[in-house]
C-alpha positions as CSV (number, residue, x, y, z in Angstrom):
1,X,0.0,0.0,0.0
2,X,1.3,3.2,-1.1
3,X,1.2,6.1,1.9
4,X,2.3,9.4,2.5
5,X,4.3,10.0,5.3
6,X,0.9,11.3,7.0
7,X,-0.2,8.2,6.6
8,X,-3.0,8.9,3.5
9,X,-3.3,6.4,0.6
10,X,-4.7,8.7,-1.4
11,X,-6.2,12.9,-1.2
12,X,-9.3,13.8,-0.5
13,X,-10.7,13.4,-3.9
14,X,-8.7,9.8,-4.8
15,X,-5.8,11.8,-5.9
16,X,-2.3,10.0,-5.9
17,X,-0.4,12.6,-8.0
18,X,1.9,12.7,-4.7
19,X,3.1,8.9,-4.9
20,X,6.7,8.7,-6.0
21,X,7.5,7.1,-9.3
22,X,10.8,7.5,-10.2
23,X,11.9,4.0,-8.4
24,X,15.3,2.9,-8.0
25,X,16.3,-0.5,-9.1
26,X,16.8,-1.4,-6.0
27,X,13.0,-1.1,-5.2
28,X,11.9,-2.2,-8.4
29,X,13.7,-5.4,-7.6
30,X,11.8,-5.6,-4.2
31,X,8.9,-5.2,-6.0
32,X,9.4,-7.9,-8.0
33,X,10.8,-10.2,-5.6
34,X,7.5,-9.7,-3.5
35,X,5.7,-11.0,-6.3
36,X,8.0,-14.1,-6.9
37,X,6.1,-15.0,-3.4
38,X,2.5,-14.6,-5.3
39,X,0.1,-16.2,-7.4
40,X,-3.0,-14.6,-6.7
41,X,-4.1,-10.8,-7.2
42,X,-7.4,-9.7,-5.5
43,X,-8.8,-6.5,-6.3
44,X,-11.2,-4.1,-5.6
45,X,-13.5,-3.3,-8.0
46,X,-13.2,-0.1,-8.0
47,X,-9.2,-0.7,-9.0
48,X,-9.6,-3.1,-11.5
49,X,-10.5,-1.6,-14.8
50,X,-7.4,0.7,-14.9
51,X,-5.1,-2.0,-13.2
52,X,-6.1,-4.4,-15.6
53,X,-5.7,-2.5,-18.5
54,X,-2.5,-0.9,-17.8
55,X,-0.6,-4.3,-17.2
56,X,-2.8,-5.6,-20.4
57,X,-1.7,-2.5,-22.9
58,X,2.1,-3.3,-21.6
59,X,2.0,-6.7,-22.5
60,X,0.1,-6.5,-25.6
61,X,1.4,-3.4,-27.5
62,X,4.7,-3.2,-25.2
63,X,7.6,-5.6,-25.6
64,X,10.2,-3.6,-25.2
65,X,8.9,-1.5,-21.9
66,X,11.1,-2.1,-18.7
67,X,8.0,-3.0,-16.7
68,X,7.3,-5.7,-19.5
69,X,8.3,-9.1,-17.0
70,X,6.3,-7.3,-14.4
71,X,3.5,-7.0,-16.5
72,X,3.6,-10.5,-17.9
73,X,2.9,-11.3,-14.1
74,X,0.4,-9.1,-13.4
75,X,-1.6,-10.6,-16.6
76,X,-0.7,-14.2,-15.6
77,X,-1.5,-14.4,-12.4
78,X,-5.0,-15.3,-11.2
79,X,-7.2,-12.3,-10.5
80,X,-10.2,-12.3,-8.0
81,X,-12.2,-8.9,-8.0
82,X,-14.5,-8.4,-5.3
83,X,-17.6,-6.7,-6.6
84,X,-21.5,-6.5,-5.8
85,X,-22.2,-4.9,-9.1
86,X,-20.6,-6.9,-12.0
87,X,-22.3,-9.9,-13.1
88,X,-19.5,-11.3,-15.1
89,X,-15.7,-10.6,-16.2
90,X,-14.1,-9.7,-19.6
91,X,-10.5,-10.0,-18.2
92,X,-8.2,-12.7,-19.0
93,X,-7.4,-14.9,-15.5
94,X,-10.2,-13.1,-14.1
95,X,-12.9,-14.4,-11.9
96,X,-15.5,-12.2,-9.9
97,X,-16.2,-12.6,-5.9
98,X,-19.3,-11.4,-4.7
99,X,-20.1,-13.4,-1.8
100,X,-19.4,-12.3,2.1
101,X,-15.8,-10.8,1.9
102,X,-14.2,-13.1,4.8
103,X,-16.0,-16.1,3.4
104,X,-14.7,-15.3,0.1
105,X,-10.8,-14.5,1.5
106,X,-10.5,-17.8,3.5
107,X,-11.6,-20.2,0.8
108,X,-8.7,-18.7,-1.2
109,X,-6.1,-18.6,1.6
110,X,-7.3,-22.5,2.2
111,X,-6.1,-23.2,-1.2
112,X,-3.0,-24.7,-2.4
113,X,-0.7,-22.0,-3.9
114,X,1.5,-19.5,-3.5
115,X,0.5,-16.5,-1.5
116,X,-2.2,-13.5,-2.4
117,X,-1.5,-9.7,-2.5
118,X,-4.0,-7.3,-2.7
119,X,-4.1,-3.8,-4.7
120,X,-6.8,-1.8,-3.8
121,X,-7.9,1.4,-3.0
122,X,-8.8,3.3,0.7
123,X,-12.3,1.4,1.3
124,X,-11.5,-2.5,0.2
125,X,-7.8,-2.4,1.7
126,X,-9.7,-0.5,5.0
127,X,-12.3,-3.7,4.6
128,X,-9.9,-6.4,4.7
129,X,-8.0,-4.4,7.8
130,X,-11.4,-4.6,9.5
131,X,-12.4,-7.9,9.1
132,X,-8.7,-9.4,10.2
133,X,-8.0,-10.5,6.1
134,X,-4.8,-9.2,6.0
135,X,-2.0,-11.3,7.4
136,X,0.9,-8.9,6.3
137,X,1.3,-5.3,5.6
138,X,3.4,-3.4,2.9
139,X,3.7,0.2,3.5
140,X,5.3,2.2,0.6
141,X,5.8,5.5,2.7
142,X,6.5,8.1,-0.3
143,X,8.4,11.2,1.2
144,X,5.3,13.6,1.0
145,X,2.6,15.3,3.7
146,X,-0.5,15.8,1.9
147,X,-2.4,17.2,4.7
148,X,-5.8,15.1,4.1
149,X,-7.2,12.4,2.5
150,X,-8.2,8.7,2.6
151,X,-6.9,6.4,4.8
152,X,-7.2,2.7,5.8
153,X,-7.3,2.5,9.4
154,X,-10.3,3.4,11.1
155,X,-10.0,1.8,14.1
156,X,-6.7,1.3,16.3
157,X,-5.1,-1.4,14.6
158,X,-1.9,-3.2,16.0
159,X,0.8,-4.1,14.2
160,X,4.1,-5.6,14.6
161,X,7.5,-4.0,12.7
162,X,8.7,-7.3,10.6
163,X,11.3,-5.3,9.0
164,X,12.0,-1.7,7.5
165,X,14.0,-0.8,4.0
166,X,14.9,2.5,2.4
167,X,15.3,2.9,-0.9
168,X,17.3,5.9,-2.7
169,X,14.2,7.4,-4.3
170,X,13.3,8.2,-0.5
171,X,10.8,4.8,0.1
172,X,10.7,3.7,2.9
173,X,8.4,0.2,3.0
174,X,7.5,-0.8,6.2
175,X,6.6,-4.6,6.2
176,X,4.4,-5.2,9.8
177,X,2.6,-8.6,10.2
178,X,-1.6,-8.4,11.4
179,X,-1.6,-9.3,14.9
180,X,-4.8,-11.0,15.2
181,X,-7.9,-9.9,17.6
């Protein structure tokens, strides 16, 4: 999850214009080793249109972009969007959840695999923190203050510090596993 050092995901309106971009290699690679872990993205709705199609366009009219082997993953991997309102999915390695959101979460951690990462925005990411979904924690702290915005803890949450790592591009990601309730 991408934060600012305020601890916001995103500004008041959805806005992420703040997040840093201009990764180091060193960060990229951490990025990518995380998902060497993973064989199963699950998505907000909300998230999935313009996640989809990005990785998608990359692979399809994009050989020779950097992020190409990232995006080959991204459009491998099996995708699970959680949604009340779509009845069915266009997307390659795409299948739709609408059932109760724990339900839905602990059939797929029950099955044999690799692990699951989530991308989502404020109010699925604050859902699966809520429920107790969300057995470890990724913060990308970009080195901004934006003053206001969305956020993903509602509640007092506890946390424990697994291990920190700063990158040149001034990440910071702050890796805390869930301690249960």
């Amino acid at each position: 999850m991408q934060l600012s050092v305020d601890g916001y995901c995103a500004g008041p309106n959805g806005e992420l214009d703040w997040m840093t971009w201009d990764w180091d290699d060193e960060l990229k690679k951490f990025v990518d080793d995380l998902h060497d872990t993973v064989d199963t993205i699950l998505l907000g709705r909300k998230m999935t249109e313009g996640f989809i199609s990005h990785w998608t366009n990359i692979v399809k009219n994009k050989p020779e972009d950097e992020s190409y082997p990232f995006a080959k993953k991204m459009v491998d991997f099996q995708k699970v969007v959680f949604t009340k309102t779509l009845d069915s999915s266009a997307w390659e390695n795409t299948e739709l959840a609408k059932g109760n959101l724990a339900d839905e979460i602990n059939k797929l951690k029950n099955k044999n695999g690799k692990d699951i990462i989530v991308y989502g925005g404020a109010g699925f990411v604050s859902s699966l923190v809520k429920e107790g979904l969300i057995d470890e924690l990724n913060f990308f702290i970009n080195p901004t203050a934006i003053g206001n915005g969305l956020r993903i803890f509602s509640d007092r949450t506890d946390l424990k510090l697994e291990r920190s790592k700063n990158f040149d591009c001034g990440i910071v990601v702050l890796t805390y596993s869930s301690l249960k309730k």
